[in-house]
N, C-alpha and C positions, 0 to 999 in steps of 0.2 A: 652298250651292253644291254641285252636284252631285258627285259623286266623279273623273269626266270630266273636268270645267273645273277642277279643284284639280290632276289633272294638269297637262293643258298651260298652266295658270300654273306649278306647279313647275317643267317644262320649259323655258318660255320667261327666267322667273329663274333655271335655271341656265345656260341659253344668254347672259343677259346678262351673268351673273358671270363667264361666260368672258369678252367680247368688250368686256366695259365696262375692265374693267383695260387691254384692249392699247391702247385710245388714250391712258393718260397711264402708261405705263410705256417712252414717248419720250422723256419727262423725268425727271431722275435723282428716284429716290425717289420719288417721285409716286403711288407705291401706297402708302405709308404713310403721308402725307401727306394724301391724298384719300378712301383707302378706297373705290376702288369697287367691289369686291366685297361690302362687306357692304349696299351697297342693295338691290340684289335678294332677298339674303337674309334683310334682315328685314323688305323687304316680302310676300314671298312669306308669313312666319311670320304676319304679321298679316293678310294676309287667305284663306290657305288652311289655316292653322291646323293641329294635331299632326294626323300627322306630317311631314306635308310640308315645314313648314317646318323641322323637324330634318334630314330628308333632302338639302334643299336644301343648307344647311349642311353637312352632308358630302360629297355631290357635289359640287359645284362648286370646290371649292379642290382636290378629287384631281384632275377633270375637266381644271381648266385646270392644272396643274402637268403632266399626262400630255400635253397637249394642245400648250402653248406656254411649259413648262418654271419659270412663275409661279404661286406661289408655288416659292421653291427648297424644294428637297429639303430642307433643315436648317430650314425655318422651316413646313411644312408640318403636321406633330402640332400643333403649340400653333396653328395658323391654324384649322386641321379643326374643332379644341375647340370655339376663341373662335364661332367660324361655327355650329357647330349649336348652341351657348348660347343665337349671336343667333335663330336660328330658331325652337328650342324655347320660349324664352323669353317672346319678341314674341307668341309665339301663346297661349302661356297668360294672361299677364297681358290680351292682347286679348280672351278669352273669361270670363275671373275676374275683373276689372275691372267695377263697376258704378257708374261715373259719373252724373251727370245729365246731363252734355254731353258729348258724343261729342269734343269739341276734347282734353277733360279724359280721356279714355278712350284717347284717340290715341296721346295726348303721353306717357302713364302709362306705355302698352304700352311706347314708343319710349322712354325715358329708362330706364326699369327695364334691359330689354332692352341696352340700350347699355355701361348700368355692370354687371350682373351676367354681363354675356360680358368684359369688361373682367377684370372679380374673376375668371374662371373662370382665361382666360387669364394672368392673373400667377401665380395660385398653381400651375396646370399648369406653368409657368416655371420656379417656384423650387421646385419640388418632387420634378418628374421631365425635362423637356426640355433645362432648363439648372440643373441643382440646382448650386447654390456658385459658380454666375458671375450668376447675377442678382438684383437687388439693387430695394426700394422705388424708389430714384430712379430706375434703371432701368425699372423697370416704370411709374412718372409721367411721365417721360418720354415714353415710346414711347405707351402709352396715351390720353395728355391731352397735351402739348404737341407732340411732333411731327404729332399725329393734330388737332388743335385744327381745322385748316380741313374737314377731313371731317365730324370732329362738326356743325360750323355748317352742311355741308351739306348732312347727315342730317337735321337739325332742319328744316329747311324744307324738303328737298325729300319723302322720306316720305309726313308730315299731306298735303300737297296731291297725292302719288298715291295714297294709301287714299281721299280723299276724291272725287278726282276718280274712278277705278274705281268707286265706291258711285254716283256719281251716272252713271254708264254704265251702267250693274244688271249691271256681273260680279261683284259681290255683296254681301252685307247685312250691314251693319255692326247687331249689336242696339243698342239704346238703351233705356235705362233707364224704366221706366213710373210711377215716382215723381213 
């Protein structure tokens, strides 16, 4: 993909990381909950690949905090982290990954990605954002079960627009010649 079109996809992922949270942040919770902010950002990561998809991850949580005051100012460091984890992430393991089936290549990026911004984000927690008030349960909590319905609709939603994109030709997923 060109250098061009890896912008205005970054751009339009971080216009959606804005604009996606404001409709379920009518509901109490509901961004942590559903997490719509990190779709954009890791789909950005997966198919415009470093650095964009790091960048993404850090714009867009300052963006929309500056913008419509979400993410709060106290919760913004450790979201920034977890967010260009998921960016950075997504995109290496989508480019390091060599599957035989791209479904398996997908899901790799996206799973890896999901838990090691997760990891990033607790131990940023317990270490310098909220050192000595946050705790394993706490971070399982917040993580995995508050976030449980986001996860499930990262899991599906994602695979079906990486794959939907490839087959648009905004661009190329490799695949393994094994």
């Amino acid at each position: 993909m060109p250098n061009v079109k890896k912008m205005l996809m970054t751009a339009l992922s971080i216009a959606l990381g804005v604009v996606l949270p404001l409709a379920f942040h009518s509901v109490p919770n509901a961004g942590r909950v559903f997490l719509p902010m990190h779709i954009p950002v890791l789909l950005c990561g997966m198919i415009c690949g470093n650095p964009y998809g790091f960048l993404c991850g850090v714009i867009t949580p300052v963006l929309s905090a500056l913008l419509t005051g979400m993410p709060p100012a106290a919760m913004l460091p450790s979201m920034l982290c977890e967010l260009a984890a998921y960016g950075a992430i997504s995109s290496l393991l989508m480019r390091y990954v060599n599957a035989k089936n791209i479904y398996t290549t997908i899901y790799t990026a996206l799973i890896g990605a999901m838990l090691l911004g997760r990891v990033c984000y607790g131990i940023l927690n317990a270490l310098i954002f909220n050192a000595g008030a946050y705790s394993l349960s706490i971070w399982l909590a917040a993580a995995f079960v508050t976030a449980f319905p986001g996860i499930v609709i990262q899991l599906f939603l994602i695979p079906v627009l990486v794959l939907s994109l490839q087959k648009a030709n905004m661009f190329v997923l490799k695949q393994n010649s094994r």
